[in-house]
SESE-258796 format. One record per residue: x, y, z of N, C-alpha, C, O in turn; residue number from 1. Coordinates in steps of 0.02 Angstrom, whole numbers, plus 50000, padded with zeros to 5 digits. Example, Ala and Ser with C-alpha at 12.3 -4.5 7.8 and 13.67 -1.06 7.14 Angstrom:
BEGIN
@n.xx=50660 | n.yy=49716 | n.zz=50390 | ca.xx=50615 | ca.yy=49775 | ca.zz=50390 | c.xx=50660 | c.yy=49835 | c.zz=50390 | o.xx=50712 | o.yy=49834 | o.zz=50423 | num=1;
@n.xx=50642 | n.yy=49888 | n.zz=50354 | ca.xx=50684 | ca.yy=49947 | ca.zz=50357 | c.xx=50645 | c.yy=50002 | c.zz=50394 | o.xx=50670 | o.yy=50057 | o.zz=50402 | num=2;
***
This chain:
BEGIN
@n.xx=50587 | n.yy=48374 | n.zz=47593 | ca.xx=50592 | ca.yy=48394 | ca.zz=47663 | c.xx=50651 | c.yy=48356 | c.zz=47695 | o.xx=50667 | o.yy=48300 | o.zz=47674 | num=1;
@n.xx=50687 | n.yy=48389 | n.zz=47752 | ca.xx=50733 | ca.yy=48366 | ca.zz=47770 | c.xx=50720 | c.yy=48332 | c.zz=47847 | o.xx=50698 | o.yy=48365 | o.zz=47893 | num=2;
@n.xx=50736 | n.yy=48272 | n.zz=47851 | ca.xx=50713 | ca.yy=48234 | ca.zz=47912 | c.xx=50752 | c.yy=48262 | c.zz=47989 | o.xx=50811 | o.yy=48279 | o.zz=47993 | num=3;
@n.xx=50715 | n.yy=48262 | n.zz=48030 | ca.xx=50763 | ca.yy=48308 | ca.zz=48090 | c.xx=50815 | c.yy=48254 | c.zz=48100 | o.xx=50822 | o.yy=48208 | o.zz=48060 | num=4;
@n.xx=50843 | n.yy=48262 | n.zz=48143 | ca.xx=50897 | ca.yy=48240 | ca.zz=48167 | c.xx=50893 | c.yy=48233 | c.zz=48260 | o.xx=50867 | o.yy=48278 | o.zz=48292 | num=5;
@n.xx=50916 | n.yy=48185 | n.zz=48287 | ca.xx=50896 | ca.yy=48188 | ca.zz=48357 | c.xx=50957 | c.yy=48201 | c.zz=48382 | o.xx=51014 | o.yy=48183 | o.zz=48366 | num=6;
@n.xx=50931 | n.yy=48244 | n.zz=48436 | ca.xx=51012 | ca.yy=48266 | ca.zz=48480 | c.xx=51044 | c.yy=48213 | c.zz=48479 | o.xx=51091 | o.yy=48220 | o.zz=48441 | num=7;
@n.xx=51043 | n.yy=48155 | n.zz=48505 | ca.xx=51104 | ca.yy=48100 | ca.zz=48492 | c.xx=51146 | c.yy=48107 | c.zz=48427 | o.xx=51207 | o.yy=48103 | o.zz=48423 | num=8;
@n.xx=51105 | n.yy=48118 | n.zz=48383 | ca.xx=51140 | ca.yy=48113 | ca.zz=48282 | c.xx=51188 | c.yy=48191 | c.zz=48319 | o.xx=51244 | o.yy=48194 | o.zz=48343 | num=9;
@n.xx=51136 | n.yy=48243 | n.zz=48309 | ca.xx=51174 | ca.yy=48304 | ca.zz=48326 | c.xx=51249 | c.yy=48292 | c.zz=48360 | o.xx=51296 | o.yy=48293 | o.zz=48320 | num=10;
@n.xx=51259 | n.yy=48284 | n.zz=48411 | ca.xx=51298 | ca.yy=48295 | ca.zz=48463 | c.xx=51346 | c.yy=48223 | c.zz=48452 | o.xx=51402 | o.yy=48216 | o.zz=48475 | num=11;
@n.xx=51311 | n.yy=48177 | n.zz=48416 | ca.xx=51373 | ca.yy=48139 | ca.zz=48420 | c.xx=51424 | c.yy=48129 | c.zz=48377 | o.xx=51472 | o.yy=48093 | o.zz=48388 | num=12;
@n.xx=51414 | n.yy=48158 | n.zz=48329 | ca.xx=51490 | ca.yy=48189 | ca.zz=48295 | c.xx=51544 | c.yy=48249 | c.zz=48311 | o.xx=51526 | o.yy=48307 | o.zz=48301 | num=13;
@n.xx=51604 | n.yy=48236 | n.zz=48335 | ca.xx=51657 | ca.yy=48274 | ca.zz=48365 | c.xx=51658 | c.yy=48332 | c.zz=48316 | o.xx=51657 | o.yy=48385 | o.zz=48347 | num=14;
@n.xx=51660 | n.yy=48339 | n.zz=48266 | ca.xx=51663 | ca.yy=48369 | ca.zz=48213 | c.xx=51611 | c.yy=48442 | c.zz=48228 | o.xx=51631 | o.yy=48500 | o.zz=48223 | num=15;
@n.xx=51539 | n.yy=48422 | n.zz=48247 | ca.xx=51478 | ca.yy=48446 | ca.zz=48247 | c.xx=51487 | c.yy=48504 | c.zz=48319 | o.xx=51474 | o.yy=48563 | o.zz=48325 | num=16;
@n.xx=51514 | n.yy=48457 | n.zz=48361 | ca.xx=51539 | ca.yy=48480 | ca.zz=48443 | c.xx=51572 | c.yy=48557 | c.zz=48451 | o.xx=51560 | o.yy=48611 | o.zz=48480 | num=17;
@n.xx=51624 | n.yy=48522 | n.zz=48403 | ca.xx=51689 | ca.yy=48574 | ca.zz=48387 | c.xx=51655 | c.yy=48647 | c.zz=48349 | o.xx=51663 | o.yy=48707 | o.zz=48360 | num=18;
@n.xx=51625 | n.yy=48618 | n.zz=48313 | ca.xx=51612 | ca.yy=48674 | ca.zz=48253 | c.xx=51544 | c.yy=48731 | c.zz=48320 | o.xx=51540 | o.yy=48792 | o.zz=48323 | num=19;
@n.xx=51509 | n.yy=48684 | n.zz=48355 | ca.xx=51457 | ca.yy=48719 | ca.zz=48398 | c.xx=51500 | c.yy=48751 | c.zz=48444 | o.xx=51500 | o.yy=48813 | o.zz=48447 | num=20;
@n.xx=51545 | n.yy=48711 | n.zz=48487 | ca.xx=51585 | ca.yy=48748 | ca.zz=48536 | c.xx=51612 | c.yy=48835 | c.zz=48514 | o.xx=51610 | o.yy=48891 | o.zz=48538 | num=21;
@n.xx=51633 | n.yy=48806 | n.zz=48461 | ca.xx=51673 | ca.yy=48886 | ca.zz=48410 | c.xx=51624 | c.yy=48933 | c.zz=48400 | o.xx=51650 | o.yy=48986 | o.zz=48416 | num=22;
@n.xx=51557 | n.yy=48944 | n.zz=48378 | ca.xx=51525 | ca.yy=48965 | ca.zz=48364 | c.xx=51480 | c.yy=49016 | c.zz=48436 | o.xx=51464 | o.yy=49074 | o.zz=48447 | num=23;
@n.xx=51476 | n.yy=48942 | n.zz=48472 | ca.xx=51488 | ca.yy=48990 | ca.zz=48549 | c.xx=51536 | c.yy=49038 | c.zz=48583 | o.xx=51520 | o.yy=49084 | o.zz=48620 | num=24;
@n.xx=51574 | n.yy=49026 | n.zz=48571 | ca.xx=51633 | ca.yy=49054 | ca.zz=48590 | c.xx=51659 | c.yy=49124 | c.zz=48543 | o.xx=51704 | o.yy=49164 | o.zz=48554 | num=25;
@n.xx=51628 | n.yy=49120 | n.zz=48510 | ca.xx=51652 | ca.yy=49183 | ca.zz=48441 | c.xx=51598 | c.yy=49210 | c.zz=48413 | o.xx=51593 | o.yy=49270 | o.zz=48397 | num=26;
@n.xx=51564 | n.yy=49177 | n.zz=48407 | ca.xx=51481 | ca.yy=49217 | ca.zz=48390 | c.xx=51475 | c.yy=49191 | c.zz=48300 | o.xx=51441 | o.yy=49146 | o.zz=48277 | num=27;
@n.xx=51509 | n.yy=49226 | n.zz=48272 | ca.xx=51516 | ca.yy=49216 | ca.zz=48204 | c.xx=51572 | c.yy=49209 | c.zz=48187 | o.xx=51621 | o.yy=49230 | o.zz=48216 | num=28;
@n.xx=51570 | n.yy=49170 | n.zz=48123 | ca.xx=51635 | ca.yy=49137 | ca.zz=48078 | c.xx=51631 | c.yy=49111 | c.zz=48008 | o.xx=51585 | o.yy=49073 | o.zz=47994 | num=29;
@n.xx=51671 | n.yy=49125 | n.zz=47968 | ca.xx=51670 | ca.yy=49107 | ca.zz=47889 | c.xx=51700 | c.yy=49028 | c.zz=47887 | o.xx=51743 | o.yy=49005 | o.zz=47925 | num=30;
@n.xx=51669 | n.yy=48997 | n.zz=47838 | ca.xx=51677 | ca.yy=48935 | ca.zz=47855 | c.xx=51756 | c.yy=48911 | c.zz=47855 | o.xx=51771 | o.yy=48858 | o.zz=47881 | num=31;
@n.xx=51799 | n.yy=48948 | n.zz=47828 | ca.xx=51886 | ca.yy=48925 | ca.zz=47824 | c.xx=51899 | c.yy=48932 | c.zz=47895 | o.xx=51913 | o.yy=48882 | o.zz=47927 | num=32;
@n.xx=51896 | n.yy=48985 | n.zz=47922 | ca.xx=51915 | ca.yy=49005 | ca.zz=47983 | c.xx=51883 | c.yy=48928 | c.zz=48034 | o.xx=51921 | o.yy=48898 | o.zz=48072 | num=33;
@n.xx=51819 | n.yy=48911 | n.zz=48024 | ca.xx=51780 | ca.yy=48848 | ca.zz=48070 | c.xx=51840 | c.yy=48816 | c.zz=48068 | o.xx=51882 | o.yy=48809 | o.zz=48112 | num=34;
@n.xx=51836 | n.yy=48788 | n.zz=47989 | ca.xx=51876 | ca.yy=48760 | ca.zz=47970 | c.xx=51943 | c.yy=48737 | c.zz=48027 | o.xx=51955 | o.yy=48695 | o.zz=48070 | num=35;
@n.xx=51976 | n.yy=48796 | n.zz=47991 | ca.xx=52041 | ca.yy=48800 | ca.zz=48019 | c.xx=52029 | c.yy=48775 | c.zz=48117 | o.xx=52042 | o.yy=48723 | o.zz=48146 | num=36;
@n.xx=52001 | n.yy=48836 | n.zz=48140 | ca.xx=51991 | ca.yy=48824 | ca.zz=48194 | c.xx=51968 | c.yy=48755 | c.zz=48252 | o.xx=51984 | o.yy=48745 | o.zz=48310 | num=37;
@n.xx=51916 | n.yy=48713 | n.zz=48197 | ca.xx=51889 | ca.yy=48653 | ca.zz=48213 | c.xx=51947 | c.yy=48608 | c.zz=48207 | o.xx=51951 | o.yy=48568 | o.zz=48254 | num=38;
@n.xx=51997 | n.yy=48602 | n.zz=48160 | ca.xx=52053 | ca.yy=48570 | ca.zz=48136 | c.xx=52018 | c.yy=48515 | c.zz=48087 | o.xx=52032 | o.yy=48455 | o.zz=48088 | num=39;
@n.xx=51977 | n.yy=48540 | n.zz=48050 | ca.xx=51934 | ca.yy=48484 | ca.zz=48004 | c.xx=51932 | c.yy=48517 | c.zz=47925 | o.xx=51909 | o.yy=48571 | o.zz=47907 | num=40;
@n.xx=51955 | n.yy=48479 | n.zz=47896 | ca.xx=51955 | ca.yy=48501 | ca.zz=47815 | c.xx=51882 | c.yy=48544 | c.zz=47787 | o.xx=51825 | o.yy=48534 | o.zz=47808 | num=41;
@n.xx=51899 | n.yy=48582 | n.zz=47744 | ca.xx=51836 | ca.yy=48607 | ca.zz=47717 | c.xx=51775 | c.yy=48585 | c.zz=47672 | o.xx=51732 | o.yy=48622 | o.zz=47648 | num=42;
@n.xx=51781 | n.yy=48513 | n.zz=47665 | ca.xx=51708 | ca.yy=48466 | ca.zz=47639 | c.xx=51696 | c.yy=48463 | c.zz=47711 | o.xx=51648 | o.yy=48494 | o.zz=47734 | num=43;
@n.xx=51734 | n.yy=48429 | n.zz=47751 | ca.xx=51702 | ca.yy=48406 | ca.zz=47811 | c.xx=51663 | c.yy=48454 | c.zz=47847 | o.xx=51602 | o.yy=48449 | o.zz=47848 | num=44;
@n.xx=51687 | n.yy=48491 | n.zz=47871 | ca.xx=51657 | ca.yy=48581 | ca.zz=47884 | c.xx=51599 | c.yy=48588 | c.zz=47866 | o.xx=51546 | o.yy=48586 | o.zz=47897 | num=45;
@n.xx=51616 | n.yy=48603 | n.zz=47787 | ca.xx=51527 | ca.yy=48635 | ca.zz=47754 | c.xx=51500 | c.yy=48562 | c.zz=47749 | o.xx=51453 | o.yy=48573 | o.zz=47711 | num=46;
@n.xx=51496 | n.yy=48490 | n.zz=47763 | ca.xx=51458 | ca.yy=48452 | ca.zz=47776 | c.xx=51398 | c.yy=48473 | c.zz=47854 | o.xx=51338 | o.yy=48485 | o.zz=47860 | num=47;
@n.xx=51450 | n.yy=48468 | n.zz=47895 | ca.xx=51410 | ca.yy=48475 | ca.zz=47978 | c.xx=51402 | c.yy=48536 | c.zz=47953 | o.xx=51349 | o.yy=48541 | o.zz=47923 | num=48;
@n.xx=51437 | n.yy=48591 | n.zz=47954 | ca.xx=51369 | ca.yy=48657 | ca.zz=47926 | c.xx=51308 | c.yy=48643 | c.zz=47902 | o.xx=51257 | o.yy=48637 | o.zz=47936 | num=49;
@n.xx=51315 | n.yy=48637 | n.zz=47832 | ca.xx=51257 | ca.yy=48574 | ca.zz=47819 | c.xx=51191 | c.yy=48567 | c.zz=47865 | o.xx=51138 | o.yy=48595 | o.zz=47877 | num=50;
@n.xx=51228 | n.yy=48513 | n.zz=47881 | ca.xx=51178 | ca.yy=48481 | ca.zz=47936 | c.xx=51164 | c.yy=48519 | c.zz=48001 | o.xx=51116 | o.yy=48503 | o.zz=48035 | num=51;
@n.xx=51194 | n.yy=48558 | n.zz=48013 | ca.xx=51169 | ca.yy=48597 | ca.zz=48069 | c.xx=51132 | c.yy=48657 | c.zz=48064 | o.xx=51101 | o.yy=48690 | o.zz=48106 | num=52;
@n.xx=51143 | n.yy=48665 | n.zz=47997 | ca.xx=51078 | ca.yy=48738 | ca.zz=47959 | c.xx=51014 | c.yy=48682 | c.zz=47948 | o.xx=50960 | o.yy=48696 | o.zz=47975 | num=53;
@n.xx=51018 | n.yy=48643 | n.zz=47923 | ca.xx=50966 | ca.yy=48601 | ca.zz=47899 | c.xx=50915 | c.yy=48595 | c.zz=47969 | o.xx=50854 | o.yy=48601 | o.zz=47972 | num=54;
@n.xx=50957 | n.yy=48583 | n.zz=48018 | ca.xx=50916 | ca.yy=48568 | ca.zz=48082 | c.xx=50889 | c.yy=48637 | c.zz=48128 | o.xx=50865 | o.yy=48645 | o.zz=48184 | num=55;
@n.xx=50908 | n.yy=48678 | n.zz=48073 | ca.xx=50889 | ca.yy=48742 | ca.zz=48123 | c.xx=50943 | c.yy=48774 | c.zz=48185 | o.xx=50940 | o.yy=48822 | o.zz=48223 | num=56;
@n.xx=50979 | n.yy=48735 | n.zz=48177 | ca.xx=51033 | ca.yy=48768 | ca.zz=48228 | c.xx=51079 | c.yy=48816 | c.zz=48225 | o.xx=51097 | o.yy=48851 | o.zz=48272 | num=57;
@n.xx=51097 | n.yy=48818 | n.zz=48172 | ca.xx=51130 | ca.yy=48890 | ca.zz=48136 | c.xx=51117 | c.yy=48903 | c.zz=48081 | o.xx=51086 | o.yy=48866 | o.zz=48043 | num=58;
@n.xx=51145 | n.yy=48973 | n.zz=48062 | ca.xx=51101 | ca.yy=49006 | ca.zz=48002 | c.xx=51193 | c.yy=49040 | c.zz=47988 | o.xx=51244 | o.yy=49040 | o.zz=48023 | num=59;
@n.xx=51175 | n.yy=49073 | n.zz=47903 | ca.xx=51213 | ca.yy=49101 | ca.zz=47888 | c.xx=51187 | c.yy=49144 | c.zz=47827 | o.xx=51142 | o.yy=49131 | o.zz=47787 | num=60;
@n.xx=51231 | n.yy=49203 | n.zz=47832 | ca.xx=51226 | ca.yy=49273 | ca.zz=47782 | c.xx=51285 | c.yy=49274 | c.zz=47742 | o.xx=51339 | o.yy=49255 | o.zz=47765 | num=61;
@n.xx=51276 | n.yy=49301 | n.zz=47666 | ca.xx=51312 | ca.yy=49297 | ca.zz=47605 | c.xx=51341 | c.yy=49351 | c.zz=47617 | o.xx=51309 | o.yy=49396 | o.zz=47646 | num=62;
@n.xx=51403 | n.yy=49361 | n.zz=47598 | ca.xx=51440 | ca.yy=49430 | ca.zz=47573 | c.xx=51491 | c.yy=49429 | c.zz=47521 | o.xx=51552 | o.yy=49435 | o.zz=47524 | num=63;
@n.xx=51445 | n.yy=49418 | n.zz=47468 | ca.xx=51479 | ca.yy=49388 | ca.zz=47383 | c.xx=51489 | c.yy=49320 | c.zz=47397 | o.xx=51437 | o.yy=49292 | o.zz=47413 | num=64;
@n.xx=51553 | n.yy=49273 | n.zz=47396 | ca.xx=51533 | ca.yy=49228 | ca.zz=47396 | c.xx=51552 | c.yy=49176 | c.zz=47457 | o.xx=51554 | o.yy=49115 | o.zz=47462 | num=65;
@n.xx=51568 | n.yy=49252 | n.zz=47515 | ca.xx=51565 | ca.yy=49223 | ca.zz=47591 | c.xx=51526 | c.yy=49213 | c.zz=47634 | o.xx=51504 | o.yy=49261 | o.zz=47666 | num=66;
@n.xx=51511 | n.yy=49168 | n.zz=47644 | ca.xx=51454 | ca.yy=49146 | ca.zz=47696 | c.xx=51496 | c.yy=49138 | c.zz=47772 | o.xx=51546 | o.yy=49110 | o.zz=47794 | num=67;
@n.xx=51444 | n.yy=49181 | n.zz=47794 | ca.xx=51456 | ca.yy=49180 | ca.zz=47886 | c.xx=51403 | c.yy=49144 | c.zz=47928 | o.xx=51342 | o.yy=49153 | o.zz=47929 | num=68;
@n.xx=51440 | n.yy=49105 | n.zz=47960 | ca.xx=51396 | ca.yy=49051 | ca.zz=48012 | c.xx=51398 | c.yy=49097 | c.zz=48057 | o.xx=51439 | o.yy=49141 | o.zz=48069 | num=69;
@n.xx=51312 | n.yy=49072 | n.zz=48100 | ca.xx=51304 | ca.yy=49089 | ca.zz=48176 | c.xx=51230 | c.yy=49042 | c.zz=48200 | o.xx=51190 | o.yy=49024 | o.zz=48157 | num=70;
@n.xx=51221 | n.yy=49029 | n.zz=48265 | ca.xx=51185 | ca.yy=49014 | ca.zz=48295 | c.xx=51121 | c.yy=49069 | c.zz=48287 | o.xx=51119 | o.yy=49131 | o.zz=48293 | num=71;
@n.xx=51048 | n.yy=49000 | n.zz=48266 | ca.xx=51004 | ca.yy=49041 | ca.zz=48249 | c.xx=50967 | c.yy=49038 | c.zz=48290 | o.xx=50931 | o.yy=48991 | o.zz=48309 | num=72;
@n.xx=50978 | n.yy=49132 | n.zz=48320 | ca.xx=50948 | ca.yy=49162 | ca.zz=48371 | c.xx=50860 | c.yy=49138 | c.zz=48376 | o.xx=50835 | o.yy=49126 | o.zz=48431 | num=73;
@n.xx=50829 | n.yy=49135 | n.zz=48328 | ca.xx=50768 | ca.yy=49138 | ca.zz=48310 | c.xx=50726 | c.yy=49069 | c.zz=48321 | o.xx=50666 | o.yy=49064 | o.zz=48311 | num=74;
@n.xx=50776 | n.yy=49005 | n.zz=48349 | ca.xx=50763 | ca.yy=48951 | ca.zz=48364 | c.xx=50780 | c.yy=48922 | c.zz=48427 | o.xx=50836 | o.yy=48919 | o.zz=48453 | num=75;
@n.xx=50715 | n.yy=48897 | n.zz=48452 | ca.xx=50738 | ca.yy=48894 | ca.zz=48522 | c.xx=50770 | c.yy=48815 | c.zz=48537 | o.xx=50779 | o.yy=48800 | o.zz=48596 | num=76;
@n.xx=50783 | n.yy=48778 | n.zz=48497 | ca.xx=50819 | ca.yy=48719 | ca.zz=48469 | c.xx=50898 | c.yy=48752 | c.zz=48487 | o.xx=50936 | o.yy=48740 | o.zz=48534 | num=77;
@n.xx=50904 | n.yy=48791 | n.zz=48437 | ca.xx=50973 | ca.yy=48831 | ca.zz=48446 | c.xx=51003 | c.yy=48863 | c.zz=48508 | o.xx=51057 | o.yy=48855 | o.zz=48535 | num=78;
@n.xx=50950 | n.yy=48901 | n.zz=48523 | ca.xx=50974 | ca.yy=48937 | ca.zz=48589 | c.xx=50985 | c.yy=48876 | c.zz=48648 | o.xx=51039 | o.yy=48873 | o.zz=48678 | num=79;
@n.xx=50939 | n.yy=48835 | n.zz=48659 | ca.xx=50963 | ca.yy=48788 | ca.zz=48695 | c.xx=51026 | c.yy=48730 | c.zz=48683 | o.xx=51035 | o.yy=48692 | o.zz=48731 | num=80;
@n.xx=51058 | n.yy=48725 | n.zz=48640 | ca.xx=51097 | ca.yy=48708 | ca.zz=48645 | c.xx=51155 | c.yy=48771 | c.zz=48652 | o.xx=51193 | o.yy=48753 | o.zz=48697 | num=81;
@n.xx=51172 | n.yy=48824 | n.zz=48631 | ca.xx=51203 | ca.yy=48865 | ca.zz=48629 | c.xx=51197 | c.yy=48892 | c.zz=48722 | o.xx=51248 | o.yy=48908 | o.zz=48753 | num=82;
@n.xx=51147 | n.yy=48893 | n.zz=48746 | ca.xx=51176 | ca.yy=48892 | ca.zz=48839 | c.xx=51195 | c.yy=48830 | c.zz=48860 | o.xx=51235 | o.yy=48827 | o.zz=48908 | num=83;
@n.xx=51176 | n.yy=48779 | n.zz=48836 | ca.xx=51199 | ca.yy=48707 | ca.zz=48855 | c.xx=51293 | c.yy=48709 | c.zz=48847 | o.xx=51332 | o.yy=48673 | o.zz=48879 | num=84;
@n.xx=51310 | n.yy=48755 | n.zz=48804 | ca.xx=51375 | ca.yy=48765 | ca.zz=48782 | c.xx=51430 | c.yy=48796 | c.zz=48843 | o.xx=51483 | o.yy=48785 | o.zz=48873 | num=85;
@n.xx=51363 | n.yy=48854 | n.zz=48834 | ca.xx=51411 | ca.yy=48924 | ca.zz=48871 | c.xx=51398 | c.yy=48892 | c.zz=48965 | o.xx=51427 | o.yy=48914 | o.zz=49015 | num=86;
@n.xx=51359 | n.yy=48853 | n.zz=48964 | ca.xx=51363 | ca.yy=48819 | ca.zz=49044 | c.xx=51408 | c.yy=48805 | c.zz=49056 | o.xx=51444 | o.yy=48832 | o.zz=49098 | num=87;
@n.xx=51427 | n.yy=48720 | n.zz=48996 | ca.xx=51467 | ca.yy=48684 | ca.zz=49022 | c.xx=51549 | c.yy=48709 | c.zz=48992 | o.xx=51591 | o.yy=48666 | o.zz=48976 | num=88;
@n.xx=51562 | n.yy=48783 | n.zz=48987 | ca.xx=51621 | ca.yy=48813 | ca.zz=48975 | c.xx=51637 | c.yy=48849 | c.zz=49040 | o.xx=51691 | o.yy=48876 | o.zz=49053 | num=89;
@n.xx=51583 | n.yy=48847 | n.zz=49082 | ca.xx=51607 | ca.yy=48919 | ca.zz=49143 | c.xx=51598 | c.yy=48852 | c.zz=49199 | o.xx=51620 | o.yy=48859 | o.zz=49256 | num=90;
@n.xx=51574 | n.yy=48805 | n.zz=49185 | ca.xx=51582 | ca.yy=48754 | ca.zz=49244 | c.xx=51658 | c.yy=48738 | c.zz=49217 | o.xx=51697 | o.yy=48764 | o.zz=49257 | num=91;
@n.xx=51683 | n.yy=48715 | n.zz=49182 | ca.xx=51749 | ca.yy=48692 | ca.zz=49163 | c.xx=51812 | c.yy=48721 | c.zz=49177 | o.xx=51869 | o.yy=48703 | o.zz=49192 | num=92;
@n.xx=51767 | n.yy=48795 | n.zz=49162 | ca.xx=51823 | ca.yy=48853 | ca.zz=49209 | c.xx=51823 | c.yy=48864 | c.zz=49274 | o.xx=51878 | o.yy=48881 | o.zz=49297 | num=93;
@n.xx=51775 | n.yy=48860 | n.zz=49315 | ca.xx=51771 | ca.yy=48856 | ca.zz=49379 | c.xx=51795 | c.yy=48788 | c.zz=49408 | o.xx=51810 | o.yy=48785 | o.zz=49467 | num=94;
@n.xx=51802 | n.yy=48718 | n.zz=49355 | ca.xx=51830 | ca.yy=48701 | ca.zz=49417 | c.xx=51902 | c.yy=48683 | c.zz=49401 | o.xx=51931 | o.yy=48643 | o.zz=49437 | num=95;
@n.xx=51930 | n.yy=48709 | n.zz=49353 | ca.xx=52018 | ca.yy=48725 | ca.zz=49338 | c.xx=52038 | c.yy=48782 | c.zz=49373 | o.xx=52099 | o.yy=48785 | o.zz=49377 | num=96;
@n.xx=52007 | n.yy=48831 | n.zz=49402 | ca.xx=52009 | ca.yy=48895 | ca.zz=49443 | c.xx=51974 | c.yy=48892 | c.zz=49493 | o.xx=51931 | o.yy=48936 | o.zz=49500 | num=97;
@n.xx=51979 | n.yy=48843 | n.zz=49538 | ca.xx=51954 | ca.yy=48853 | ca.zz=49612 | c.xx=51956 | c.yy=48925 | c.zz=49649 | o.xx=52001 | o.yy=48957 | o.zz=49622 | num=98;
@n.xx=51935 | n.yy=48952 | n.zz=49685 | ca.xx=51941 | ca.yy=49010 | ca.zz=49726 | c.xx=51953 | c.yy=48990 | c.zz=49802 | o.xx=51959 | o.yy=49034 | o.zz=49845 | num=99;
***
């Protein structure tokens, strides 16, 4: 069995942040693309993947021998961090775009 992890462990690797932020923001992604996109090599990558499937927070589907990450809808672990995301992206935009 795999021991949880407490939001502090979660959230306090930049790595973990990045890879959640993206995932919000795009819905789904193959891990090169995280990769690329996170700016983090691909052990490092499928490590916090890893660990963030392990904890229930995202899930991923095979297509030969591509695996696609996404936030697992089916966990309410997940979903709450995944609006915790999309909050603090439209507060960030609102206040670089005052009206």
């Amino acid at each position: 069995m795999i021991s949880p992890m407490s939001i502090e462990e979660v959230l306090s690797s930049k790595g973990r942040v990045k890879i959640l932020r993206i995932l919000a923001e795009i819905g789904e992604l193959n891990i090169s693309e995280i990769a690329r996109r996170a700016r983090l090599n691909y052990a490092t990558t499928n490590k916090h993947l890893l660990a963030l499937e392990n904890q229930g927070i995202i899930k991923h589907k095979k297509f030969g021998r591509i695996r696609i990450f996404r936030f697992d809808e089916d966990k309410p672990k997940a979903m709450i961090l995944r609006q915790m995301i999309d909050q603090w992206e439209q507060t960030e935009e609102a206040a670089e775009n005052p009206e």
